[in-house]
C-alpha positions as CSV (number, residue, x, y, z in Angstrom):
1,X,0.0,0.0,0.0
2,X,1.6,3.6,-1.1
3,X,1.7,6.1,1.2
4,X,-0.9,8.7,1.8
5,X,-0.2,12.2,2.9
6,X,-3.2,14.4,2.6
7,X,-1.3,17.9,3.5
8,X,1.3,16.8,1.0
9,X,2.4,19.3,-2.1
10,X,4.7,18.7,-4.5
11,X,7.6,21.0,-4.0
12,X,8.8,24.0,-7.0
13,X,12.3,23.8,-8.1
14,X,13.4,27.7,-8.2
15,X,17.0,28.9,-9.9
16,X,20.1,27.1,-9.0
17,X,18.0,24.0,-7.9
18,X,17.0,25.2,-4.5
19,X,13.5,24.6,-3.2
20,X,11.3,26.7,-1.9
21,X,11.4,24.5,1.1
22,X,15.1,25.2,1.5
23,X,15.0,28.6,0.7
24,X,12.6,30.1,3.0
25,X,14.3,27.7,5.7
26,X,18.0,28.8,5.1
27,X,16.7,32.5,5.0
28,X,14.3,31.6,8.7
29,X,11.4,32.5,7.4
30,X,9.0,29.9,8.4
31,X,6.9,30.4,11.0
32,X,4.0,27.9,11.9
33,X,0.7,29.8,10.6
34,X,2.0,33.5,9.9
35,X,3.2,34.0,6.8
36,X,6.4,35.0,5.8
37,X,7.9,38.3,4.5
38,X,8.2,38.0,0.5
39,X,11.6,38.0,-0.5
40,X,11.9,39.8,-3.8
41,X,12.7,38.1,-6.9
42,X,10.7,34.9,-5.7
43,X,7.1,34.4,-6.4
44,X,4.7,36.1,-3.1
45,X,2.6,33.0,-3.3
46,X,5.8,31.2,-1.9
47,X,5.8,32.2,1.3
48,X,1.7,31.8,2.1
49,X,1.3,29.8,5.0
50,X,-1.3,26.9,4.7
51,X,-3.9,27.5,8.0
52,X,-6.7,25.6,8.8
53,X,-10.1,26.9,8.8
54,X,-12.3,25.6,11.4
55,X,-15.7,24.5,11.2
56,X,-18.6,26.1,13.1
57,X,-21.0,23.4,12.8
58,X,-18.5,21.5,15.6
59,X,-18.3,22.2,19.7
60,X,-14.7,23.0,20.8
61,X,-14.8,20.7,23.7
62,X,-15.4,17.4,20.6
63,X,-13.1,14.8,20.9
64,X,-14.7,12.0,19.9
65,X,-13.8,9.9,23.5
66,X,-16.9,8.7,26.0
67,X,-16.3,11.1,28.8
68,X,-16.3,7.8,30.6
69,X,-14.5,8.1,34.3
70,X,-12.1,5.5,34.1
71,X,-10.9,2.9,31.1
72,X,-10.9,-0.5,32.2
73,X,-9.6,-1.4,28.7
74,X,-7.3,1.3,26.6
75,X,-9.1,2.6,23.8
76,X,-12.5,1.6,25.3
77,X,-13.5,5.4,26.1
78,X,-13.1,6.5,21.7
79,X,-16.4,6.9,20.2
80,X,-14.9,8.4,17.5
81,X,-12.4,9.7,15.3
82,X,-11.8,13.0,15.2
83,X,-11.9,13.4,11.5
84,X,-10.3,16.8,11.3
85,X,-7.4,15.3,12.3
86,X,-7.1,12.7,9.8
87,X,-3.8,12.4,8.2
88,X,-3.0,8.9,7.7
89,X,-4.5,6.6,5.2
90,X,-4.3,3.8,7.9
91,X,-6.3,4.8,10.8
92,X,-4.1,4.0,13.9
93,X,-5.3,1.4,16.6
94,X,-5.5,4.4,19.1
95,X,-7.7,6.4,16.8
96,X,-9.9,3.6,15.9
97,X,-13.2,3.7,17.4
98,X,-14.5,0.8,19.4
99,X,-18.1,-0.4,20.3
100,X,-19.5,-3.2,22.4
101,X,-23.0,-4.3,22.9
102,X,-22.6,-6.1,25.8
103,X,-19.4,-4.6,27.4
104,X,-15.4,-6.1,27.1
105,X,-14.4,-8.9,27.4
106,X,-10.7,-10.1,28.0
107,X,-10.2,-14.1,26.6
108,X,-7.3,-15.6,27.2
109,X,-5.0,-16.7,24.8
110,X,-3.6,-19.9,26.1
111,X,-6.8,-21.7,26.4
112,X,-9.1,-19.8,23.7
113,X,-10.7,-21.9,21.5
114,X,-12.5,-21.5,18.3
115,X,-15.5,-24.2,17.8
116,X,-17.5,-24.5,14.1
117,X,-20.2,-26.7,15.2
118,X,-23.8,-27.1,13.4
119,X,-24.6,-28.7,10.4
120,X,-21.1,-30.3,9.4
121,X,-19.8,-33.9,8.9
122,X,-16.9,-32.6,10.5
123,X,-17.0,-30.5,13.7
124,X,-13.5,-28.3,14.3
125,X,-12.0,-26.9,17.6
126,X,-9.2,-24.7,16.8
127,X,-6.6,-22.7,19.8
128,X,-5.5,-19.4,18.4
129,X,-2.0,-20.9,17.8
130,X,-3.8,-23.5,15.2
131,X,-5.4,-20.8,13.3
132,X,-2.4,-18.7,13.2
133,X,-0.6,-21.7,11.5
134,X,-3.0,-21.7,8.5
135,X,-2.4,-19.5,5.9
136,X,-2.0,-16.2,6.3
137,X,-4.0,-13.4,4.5
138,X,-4.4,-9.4,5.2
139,X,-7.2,-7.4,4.1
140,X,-7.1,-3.4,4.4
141,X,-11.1,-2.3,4.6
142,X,-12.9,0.6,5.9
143,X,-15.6,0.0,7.9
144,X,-18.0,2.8,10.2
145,X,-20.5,1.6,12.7
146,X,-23.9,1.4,11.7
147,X,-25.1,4.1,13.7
148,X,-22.5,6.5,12.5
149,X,-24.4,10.1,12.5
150,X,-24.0,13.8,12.8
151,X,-24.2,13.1,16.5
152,X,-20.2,12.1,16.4
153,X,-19.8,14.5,12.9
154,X,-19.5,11.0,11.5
155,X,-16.0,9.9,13.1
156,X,-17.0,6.4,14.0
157,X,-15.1,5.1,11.0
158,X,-11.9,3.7,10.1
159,X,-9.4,2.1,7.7
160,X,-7.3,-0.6,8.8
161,X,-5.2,-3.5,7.4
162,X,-6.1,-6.5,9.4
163,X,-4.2,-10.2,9.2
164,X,-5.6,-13.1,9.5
165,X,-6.7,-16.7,7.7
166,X,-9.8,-16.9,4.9
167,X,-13.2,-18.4,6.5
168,X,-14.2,-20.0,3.3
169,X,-11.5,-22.5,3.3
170,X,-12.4,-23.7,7.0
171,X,-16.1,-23.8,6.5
172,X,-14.8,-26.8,3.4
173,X,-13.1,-28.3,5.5
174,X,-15.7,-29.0,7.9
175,X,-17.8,-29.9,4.9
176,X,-21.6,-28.6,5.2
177,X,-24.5,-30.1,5.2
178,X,-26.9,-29.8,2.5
179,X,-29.0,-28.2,4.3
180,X,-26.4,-25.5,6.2
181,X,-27.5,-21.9,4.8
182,X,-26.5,-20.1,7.0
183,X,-23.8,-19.3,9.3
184,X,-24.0,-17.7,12.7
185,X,-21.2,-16.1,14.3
186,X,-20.9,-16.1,17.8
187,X,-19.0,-14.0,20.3
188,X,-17.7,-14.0,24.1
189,X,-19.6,-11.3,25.4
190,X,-23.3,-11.4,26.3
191,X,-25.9,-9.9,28.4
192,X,-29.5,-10.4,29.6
193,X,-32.4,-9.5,27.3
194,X,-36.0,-9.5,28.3
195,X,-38.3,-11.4,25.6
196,X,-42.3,-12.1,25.8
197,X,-41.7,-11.1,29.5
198,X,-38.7,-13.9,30.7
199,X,-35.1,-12.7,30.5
200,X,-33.1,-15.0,29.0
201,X,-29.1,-14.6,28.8
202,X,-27.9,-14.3,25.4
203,X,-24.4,-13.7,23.6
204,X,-23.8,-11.3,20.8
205,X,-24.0,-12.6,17.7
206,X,-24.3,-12.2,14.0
207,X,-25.9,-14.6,10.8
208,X,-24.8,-14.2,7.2
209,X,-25.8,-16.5,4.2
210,X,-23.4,-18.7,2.6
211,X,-23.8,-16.9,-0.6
212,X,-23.3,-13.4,1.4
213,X,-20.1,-14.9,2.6
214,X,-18.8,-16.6,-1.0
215,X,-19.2,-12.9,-2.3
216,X,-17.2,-10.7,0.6
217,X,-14.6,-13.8,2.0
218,X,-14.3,-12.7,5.5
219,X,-11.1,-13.4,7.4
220,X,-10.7,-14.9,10.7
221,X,-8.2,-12.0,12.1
222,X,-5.8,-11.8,14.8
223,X,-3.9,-8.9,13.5
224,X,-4.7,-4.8,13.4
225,X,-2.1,-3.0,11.5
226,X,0.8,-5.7,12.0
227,X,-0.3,-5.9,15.7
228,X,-2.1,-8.5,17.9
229,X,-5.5,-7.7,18.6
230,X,-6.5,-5.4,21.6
231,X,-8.8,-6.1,23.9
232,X,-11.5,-3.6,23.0
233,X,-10.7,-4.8,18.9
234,X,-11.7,-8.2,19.6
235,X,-9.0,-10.4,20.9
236,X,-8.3,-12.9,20.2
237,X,-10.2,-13.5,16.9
238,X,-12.5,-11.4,15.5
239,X,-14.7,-11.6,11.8
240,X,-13.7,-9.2,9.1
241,X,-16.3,-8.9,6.8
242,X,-14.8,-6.7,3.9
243,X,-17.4,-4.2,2.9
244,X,-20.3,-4.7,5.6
245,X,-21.1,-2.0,8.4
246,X,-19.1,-2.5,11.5
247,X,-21.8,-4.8,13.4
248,X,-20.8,-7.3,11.1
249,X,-17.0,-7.4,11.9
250,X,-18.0,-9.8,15.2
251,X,-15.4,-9.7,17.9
252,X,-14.1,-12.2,20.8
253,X,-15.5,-14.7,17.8
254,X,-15.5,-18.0,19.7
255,X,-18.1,-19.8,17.8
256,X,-19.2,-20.4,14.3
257,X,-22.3,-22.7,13.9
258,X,-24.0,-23.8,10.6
259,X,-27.5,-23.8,10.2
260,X,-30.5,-24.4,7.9
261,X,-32.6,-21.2,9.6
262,X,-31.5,-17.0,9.7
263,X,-30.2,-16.2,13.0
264,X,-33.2,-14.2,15.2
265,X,-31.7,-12.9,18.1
266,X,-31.7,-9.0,19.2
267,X,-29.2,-7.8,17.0
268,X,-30.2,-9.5,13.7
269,X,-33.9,-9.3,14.4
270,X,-34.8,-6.6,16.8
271,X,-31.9,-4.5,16.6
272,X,-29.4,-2.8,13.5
273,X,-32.5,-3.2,11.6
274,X,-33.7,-0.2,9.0
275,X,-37.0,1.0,9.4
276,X,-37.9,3.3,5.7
277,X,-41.1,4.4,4.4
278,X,-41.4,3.7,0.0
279,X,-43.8,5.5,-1.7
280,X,-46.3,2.6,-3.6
281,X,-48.9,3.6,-6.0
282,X,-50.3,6.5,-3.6
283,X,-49.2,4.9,-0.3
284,X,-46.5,4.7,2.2
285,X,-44.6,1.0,2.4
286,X,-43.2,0.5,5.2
287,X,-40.3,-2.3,5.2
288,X,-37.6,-3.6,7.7
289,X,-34.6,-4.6,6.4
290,X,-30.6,-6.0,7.8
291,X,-27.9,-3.5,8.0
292,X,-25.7,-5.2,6.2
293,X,-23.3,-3.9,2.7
294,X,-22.3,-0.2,3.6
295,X,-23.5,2.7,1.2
296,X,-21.6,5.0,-0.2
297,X,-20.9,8.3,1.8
298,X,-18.3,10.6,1.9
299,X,-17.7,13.5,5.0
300,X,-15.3,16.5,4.1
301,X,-13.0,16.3,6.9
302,X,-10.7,19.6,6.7
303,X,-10.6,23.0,5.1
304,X,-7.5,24.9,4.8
305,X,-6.5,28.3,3.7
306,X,-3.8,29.4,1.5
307,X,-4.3,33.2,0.8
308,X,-7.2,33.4,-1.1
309,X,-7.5,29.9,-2.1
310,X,-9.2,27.1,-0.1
311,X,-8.6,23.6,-0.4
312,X,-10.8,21.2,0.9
313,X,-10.0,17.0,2.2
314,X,-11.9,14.6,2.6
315,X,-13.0,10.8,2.7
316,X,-15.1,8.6,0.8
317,X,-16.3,5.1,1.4
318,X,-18.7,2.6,0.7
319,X,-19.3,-1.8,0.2
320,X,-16.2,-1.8,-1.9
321,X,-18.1,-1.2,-5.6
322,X,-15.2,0.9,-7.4
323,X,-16.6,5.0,-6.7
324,X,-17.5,6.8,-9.8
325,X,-17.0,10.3,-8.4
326,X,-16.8,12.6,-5.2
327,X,-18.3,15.7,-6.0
328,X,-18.2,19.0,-3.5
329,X,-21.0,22.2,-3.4
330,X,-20.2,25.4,-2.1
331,X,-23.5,27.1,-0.8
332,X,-26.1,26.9,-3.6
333,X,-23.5,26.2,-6.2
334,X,-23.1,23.6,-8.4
335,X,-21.4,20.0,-8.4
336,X,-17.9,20.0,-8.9
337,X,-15.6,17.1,-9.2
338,X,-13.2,16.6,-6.6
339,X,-9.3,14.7,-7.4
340,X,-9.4,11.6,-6.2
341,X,-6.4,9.7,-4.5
342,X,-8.1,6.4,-5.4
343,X,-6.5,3.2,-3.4
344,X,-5.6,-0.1,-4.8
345,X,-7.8,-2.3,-3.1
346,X,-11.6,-0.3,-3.2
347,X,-12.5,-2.3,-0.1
348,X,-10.4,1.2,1.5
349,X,-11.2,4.1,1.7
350,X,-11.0,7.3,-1.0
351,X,-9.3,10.4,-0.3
352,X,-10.6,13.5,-2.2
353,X,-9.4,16.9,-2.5
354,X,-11.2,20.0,-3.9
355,X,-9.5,23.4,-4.2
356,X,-12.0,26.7,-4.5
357,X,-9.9,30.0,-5.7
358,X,-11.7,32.4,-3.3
359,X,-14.6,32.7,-1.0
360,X,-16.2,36.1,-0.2
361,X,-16.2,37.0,3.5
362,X,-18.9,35.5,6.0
363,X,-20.5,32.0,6.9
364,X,-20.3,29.1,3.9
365,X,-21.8,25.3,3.6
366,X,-20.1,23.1,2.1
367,X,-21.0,19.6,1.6
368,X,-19.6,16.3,-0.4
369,X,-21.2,13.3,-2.4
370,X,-19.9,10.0,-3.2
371,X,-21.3,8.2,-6.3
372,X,-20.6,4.8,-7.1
373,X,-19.8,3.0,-10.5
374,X,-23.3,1.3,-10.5
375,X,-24.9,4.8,-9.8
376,X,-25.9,4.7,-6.3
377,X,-25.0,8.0,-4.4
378,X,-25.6,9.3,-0.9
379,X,-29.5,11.1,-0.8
380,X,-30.1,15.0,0.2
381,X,-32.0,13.5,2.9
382,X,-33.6,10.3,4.5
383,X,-36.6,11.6,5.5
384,X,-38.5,8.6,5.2
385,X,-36.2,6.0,7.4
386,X,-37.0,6.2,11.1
387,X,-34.2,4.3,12.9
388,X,-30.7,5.9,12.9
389,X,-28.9,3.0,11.4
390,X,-27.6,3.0,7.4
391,X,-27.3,7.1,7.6
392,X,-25.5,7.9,4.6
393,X,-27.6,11.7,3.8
394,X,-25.7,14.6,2.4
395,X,-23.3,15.7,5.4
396,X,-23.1,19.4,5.4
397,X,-20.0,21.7,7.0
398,X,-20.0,25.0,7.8
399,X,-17.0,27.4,7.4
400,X,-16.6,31.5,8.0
401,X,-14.3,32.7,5.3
């Protein structure tokens, strides 16, 4: 994977081969955010200093963290990313935002064992050291939380290159049953739910279809950016599920089971479940559905300020269907193309880059929108869906120029 650095410029080669990097350093010039004293014979451009422009629509006091007294578990208190301060095209495991249904739990290693059970002539029980053994695969995929709103300006998303072994190749192994459509993915942690008046104690867990899993080829993963699982990243094994919203990417996995029936617990059934109202032949149709592939959605994460000029950065993802375009409005302007910084595997995510010669003085909005090769693109608004989950609307920024 190239290297990504979103504040990079390429650098102009003046007379006698020194750059302007050089020469406004030899002659002490540079002074973080005030701009240098123009040095005649060089172009005044030269010595603008690039400062960033905040945005209004955003508290000073956001970080993105919990406000939570005490961490039993580093990195358990981020929500969120701060996505002004993105900078990296992997998102660091400190910077990665973390989410648990039914709290933390910490597995140990030494006796941890992975069961595939169900409908299989062959049953497997594998210790983390087995799994490690078979052969080794990374996958680098963005993924947000389902739930991922204005409420956190849409930090709970990252980019990450995860190591692991393919699932499809163990699921052969243990050779399913005719009748095994569906896989359920079980995980350490659980918690009491109350249903038809009982409580009953249930684990967390997640169902996909065997044709859902031939198309996205999950990995069995150990490894966050060359780096054993954390605790609040699911060690020891979690499920990547390239493309799918974050619920799907099931952590302390310590069971797979194969069965012939969808899974039905809270968070298939009840839960992460999309509530939108279709207009029908004069009426409203209203239908429940998974959260499952993510759509495409972009959020403009920084806006700087050379002189006149503004340049705006930002990110772009979606289920891993190649993106068309990112396209950026000022105010009630038109659609412009932004340059995209495309990466090699689409399963990552986009950076995108718009640069706007001037803006008078006083209060702007600007907003981004991804489209993908197929034609789906992020909606003004979701006006008809009436659970938070899948929100993917028009993100709109606000700036004073």
């Amino acid at each position: 994977m190239k290297a990504h650095h979103p504040s990079a410029s390429s650098e102009t080669v003046p007379r006698e081969g020194m750059t302007r990097r050089a020469l406004v350093g030899q002659l002490g010039l540079v002074t973080l955010g005030i701009a240098a004293t123009p040095v005649k014979g060089f172009p005044s451009t030269w010595f603008e200093q690039e400062a960033i422009v905040p945005f209004t629509d955003i508290p000073d006091a956001f970080t993105g963290l919990r406000g939570m007294e005490t961490e039993e578990f580093a990195g358990q208190n981020l929500g969120a990313q701060d996505l002004r301060k993105l900078s990296e095209w992997i998102t660091p495991v400190e910077d990665f935002f973390s989410v648990a249904h039914y709290g933390y739990d910490q597995l140990d290693a030494a006796s941890y064992q992975l069961r595939l059970t169900g409908l299989v002539q062959r049953s497997l029980s594998l210790s983390l050291d087995q799994i490690k053994a078979r052969p080794r695969v990374e996958r680098t995929t963005v993924f947000e939380c389902g739930g991922n709103g204005r409420g956190r300006f849409h930090g709970m998303v990252g980019n990450a290159t995860w190591a692991g072994t393919e699932l499809i190749p163990l699921l052969e192994e243990s050779r399913l049953a005719e009748d095994g459509k569906e896989i359920h993915f079980w995980a350490a942690d659980s918690g009491t739910e109350e249903i038809r008046g009982n409580e009953y104690e249930q684990n967390f867990a997640r169902s996909m279809s065997i044709e859902q899993i031939r198309e996205t080829n999950p990995i069995l993963a150990y490894e966050m950016n060359g780096s054993p699982l954390t605790v609040v990243h699911g060690f020891p094994v979690r499920l990547i599920v390239p493309g799918w919203y974050g619920v799907a990417q099931v952590k302390w996995l310590n069971k797979i089971d194969v069965s012939a029936d969808r899974l039905m617990t809270r968070f298939m059934a009840k839960d992460y479940v999309t509530l939108m109202g279709h207009e029908v032949e004069g009426k409203t149709e209203w239908v429940e559905t998974s959260v499952t592939r993510q759509r495409p959605k972009s959020a403009i994460a920084r806006v700087t300020r050379t002189g006149d000029r503004f340049k705006i950065f930002g990110a772009a993802w979606n289920d891993g269907t190649p993106l068309d375009r990112v396209e950026v409005k000022v105010d009630d302007g038109a659609w412009t193309s932004a340059a995209l910084d495309r990466p090699s595997d689409p399963h990552s995510w986009t950076f995108f880059t718009h640069e706007i010669p001037a803006l008078p003085a006083g209060e702007h909005t600007l907003v981004s929108r991804a489209t993908d090769a197929v034609g789906r693109t992020q909606p003004d608004h979701l006006d008809m869906k009436k659970t938070r989950w899948e929100n993917n609307e028009l993100f709109e920024r606000t700036i004073l120029a």
